[in-house]
N, C-alpha and C positions, 0 to 999 in steps of 0.2 A: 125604446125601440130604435130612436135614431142613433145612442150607443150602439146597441147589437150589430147595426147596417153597416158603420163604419168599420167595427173592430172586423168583420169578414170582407169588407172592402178590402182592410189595410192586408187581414192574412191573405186573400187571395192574390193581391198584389204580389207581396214578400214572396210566397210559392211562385209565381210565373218567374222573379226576379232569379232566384235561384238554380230553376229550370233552364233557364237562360243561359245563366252561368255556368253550369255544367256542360254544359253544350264544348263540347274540345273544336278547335280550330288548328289548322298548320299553317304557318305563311311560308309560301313558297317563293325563290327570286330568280330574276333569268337577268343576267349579263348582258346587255350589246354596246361591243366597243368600235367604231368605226377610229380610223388609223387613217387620214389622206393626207397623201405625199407632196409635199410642194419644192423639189428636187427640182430644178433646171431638166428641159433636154427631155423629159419623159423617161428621166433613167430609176426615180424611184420607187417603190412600192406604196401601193394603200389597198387595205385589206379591211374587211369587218369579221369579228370574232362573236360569235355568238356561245357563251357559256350556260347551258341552260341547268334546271334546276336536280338533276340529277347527276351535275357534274361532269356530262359530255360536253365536248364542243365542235363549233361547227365554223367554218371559216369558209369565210365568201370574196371573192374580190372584187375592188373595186379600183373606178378608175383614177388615174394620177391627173392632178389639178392642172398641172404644167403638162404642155407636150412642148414639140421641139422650138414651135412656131411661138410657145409662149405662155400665157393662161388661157385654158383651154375650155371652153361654156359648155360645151355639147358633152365634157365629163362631166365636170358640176350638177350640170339637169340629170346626167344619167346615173351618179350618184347620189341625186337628192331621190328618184323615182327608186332606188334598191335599197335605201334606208327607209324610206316610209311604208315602203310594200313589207318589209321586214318588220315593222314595226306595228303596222294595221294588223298582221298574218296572228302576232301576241296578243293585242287589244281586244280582234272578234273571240280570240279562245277567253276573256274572261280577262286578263292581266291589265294591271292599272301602269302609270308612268309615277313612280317614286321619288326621283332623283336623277337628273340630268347634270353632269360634270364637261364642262369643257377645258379644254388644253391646248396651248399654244407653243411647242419648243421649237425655238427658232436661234442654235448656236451659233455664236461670232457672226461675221460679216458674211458667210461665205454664200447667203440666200439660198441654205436650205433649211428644209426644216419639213414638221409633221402637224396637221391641225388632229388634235384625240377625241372623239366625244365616248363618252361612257353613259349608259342609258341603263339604271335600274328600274328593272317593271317587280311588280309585286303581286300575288294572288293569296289570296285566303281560301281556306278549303276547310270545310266539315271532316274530322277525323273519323276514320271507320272503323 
């Protein structure tokens, strides 16, 4: 008897396992590169790219680190607040954080340069 209980334990296990398995998934990825300029003078660009999972992209601007007067807080804060609202907007639809890359080019002496961050999110989805 306690054969019998087990070996249909074990099959009905192995079927759910299977069922399971069969089960199709897609992972899907969405791109966001944020780009901020740290050019002298407020003369450079910083932008956020957003590539999303169907291959469009979307491109938002943001503000440059430096203004004329110097390093500039009130972009900073106003860039941290349009990357994370960017960011949260991905998260509530479902989208995980995979992969965070950060970047620092800053050539020769001449004090400019660009900080990159690259933000892969990830989503899994039942295939239809």
């Amino acid at each position: 008897m306690i054969a019998k209980t087990f070996l249909l334990l074990l099959i009905t296990g192995l079927l759910l396992q299977f069922s399971l398995m069969a089960q199709k998934h897609t992972t899907k990825f969405v791109q966001i590169t944020t780009i901020e300029s740290v050019v002298g003078g407020g003369l450079g660009r910083s932008k956020m790219l957003v590539t999303k999972d169907d291959g469009t992209t979307e491109e938002k601007d943001l503000n440059n680190l430096f203004s004329i007067a110097g390093l500039n807080f009130k972009n900073i804060k106003e860039n941290e607040v349009s990357i994370i609202q960017t960011l949260k907007s991905y998260t509530d639809l479902g989208w995980k954080m995979f992969l965070t890359t950060p970047l620092t080019l800053s050539p020769g002496t001449s004090g400019s340069g660009i900080f990159m961050t690259r933000y892969l999110l990830v989503k899994e989805e039942d295939a239809k």
